[in-house]
C-alpha positions in Angstrom: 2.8 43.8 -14.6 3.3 46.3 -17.3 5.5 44.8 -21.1 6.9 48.1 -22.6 5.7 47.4 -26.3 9.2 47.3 -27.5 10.1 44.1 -25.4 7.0 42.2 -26.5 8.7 39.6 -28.4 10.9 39.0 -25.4 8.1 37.5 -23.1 7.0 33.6 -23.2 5.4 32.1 -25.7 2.8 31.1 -22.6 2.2 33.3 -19.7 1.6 31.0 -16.0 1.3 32.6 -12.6 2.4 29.3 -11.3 4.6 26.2 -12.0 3.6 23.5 -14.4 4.6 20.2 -15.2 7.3 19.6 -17.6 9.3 16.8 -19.5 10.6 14.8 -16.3 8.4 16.5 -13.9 7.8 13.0 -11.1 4.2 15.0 -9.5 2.2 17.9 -10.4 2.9 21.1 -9.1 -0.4 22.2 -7.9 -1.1 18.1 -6.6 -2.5 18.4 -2.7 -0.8 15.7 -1.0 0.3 17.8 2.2 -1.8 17.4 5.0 -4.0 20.4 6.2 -4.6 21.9 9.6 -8.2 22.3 11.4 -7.4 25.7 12.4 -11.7 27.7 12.1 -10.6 31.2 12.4 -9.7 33.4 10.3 -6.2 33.1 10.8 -4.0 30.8 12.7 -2.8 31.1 15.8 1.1 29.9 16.8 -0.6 27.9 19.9 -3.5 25.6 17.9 -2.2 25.7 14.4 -0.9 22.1 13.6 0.5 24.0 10.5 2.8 26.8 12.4 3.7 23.8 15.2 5.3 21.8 12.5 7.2 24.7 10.4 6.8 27.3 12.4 5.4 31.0 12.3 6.4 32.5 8.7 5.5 35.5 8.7 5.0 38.8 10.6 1.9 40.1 11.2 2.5 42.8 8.7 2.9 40.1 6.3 6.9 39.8 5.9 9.3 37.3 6.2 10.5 36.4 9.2 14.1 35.2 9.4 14.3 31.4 9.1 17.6 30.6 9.7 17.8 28.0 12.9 20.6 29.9 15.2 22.3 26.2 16.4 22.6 24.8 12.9 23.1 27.9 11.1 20.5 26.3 8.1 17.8 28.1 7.0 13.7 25.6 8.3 11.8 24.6 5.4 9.1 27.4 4.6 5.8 25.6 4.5 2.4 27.5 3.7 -1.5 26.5 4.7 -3.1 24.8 1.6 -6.4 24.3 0.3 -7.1 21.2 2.6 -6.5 23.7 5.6 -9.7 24.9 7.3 -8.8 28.3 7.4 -9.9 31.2 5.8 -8.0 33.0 3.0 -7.1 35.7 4.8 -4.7 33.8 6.8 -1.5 35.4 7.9 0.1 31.9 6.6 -0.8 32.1 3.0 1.0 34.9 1.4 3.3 33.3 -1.6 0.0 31.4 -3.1 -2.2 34.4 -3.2 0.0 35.5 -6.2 1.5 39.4 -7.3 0.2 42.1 -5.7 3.2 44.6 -6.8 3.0 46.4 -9.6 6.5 45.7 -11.5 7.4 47.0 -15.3 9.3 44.9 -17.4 11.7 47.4 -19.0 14.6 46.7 -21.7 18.5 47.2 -19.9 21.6 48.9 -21.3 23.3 45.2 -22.5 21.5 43.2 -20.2 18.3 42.7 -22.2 15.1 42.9 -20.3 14.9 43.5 -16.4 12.1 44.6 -14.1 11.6 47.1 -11.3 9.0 48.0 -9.6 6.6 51.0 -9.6 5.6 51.4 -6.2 8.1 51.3 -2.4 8.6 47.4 -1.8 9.7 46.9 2.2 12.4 44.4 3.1 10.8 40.9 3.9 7.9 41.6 1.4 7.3 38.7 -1.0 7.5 40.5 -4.9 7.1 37.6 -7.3 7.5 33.5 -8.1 10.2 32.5 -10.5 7.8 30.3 -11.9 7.4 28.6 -15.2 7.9 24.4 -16.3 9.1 21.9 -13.7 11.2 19.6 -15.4 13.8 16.7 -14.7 17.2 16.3 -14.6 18.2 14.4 -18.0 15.5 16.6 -19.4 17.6 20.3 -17.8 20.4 18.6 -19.5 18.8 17.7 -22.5 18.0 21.2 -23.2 21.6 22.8 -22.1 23.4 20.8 -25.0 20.8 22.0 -27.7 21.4 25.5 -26.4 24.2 27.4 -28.3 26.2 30.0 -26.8 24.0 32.9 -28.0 21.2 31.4 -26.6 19.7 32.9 -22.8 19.1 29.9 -20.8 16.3 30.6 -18.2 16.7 27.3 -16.4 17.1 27.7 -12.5 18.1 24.6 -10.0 17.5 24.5 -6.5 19.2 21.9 -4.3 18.1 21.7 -0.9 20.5 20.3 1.6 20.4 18.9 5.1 24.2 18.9 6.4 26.0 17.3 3.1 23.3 15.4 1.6 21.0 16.6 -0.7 17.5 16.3 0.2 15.5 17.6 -3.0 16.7 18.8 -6.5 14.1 21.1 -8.6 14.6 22.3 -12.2 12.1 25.3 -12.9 12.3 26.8 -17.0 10.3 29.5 -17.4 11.8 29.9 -21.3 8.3 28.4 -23.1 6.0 28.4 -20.3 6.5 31.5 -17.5 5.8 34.7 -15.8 7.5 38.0 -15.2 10.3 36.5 -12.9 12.1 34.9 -16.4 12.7 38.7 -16.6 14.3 39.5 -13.5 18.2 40.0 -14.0 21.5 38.7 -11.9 23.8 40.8 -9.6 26.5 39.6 -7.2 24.7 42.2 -5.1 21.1 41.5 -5.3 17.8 42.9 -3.3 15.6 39.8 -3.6 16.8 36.5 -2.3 15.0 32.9 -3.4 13.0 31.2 -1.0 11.4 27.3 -1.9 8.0 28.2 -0.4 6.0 24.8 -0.7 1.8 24.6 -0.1 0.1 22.4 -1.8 2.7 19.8 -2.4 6.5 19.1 -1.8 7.8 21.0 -5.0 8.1 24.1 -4.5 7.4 27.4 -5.6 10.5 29.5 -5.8 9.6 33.0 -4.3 11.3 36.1 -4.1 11.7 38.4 -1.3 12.9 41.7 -0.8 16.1 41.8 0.9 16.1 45.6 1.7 13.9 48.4 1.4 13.5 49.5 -2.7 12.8 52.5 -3.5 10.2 53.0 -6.7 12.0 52.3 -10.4 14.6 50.1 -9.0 15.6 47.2 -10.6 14.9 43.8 -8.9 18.0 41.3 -9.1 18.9 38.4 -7.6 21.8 36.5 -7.6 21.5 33.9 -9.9 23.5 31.0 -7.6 21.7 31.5 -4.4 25.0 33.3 -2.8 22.6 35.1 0.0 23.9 34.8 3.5 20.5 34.2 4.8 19.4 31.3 2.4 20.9 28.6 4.8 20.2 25.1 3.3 19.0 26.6 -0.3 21.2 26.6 -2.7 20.7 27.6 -6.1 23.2 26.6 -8.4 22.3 26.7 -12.4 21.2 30.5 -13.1 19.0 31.9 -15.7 20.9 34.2 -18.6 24.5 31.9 -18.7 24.6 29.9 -21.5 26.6 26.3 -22.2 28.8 26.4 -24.8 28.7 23.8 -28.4 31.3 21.9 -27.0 29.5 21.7 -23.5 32.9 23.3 -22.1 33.3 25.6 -19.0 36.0 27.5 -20.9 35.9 30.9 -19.1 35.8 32.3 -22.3 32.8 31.5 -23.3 31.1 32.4 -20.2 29.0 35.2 -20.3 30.3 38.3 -18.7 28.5 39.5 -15.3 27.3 42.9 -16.0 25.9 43.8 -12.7 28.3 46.6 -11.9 27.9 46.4 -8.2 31.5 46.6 -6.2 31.8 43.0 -5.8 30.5 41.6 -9.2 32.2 38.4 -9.5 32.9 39.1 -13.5 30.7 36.2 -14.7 27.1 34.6 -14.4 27.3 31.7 -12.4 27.4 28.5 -13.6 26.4 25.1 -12.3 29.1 22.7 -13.7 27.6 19.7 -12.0 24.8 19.6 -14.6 27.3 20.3 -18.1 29.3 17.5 -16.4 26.3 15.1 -16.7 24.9 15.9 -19.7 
């Protein structure tokens, strides 16, 4: 990942390739407490895997995401990786998210939209470009941090509420502010060309990747849309973006919103906001 020397100052105070645990955070990121498989080979195989039985197959064989939105319930199956208790090797078609970036990006600075990224190389739709990683934290402590925030401050926290039908199966609060990588950098558009994806391996929290949702051409900026508004993210929602800040008062006045500055055709105006989280804190 290349810094242009001018947007030093802008990065975390502590660089992590991964998540860690927070204020709040119930189990360690990295914990193993999935089971693994007994797959030998190299790689698994659809037929013995006891891995790709469970979740099914992830990912082609060029190593891109496959579509995993179930066509009878229109909700997008749980994307579940081999771990380190699996007995296969680590060249395995299913671990791709865990082997880390292999793109080289550029963090560069924005006109008005401080820092974004793009990359320096073709990225193909389906390929997996970065984690949005940084401190797992809890609820009180999300909205502990929203009211010290004042309206000039960026707010880089991201929640990810996974559903099953109308109940919410699993909440996750990820701030990469202190403690992140390069995906703290990526900016918002109401029409994005990454999409989120909770990608768990070692353990149930999960690490929130980010695929390419078309082919991107070399210098592009990456965006993605900051409340999980992808038609093919099924179950995941993402409702508290990075970049919109809470106002003194905690407030949703629109006026204090932060203005969306995406200028795609269907920009919505503003950064989304989750009001579910001002409304508890």
């Amino acid at each position: 990942v290349l810094l242009q020397s001018s947007q030093r100052k802008s990065s975390p105070g502590k660089y992590t390739p991964e998540n860690v645990p927070g204020p709040g955070c119930d189990s360690y990121p990295n914990e193993v407490t999935l089971p693994g498989c007994d797959c030998r080979s190299h790689s698994c195989q659809q037929g013995s895997c006891s891995c790709l039985q469970h979740h099914g197959q992830l990912y082609n064989s060029t190593g891109h995401l496959l579509d995993r939105t179930d066509e009878l319930t229109g909700y997008s199956r749980p994307v579940f990786e081999c771990n380190t208790l699996c007995r296969c090797g680590e060249s395995c078609s299913n671990r791709l998210v865990q082997q880390g970036l292999k793109l080289s990006l550029c963090v560069f600075p924005t006109q008005g939209k401080g820092c974004g990224v793009r990359t320096l190389e073709p990225v193909s739709r389906g390929s997996f470009v970065c984690e949005y990683a940084g401190e797992v934290i809890g609820f009180e402590e999300a909205c502990r941090r929203q009211r010290v925030q004042s309206p000039d401050d960026m707010n880089y926290i991201i929640a990810v509420r996974e559903h099953a039908g109308t109940d919410v199966l699993s909440e996750t609060f990820v701030d990469p502010a202190a403690k992140g990588n390069v995906g703290r950098f990526l900016n918002h558009s109401c029409q994005p060309n990454l999409v989120m994806v909770p990608v768990r391996v070692h353990s149930m929290v999960p690490r929130l990747a980010l695929f390419a949702t078309c082919d991107i051409a070399p210098l592009e900026e990456l965006t993605f849309d900051y409340s999980g508004g992808y038609k093919k993210t099924g179950d995941v929602r993402i409702g508290l973006g990075p970049g919109e800040p809470i106002s003194a008062t905690g407030g949703t006045d629109l006026q204090k919103r932060k203005p969306c500055l995406c200028g795609t055709q269907n920009c919505r105006l503003f950064l989304p906001l989750d009001v579910s989280v001002i409304s508890s804190s």
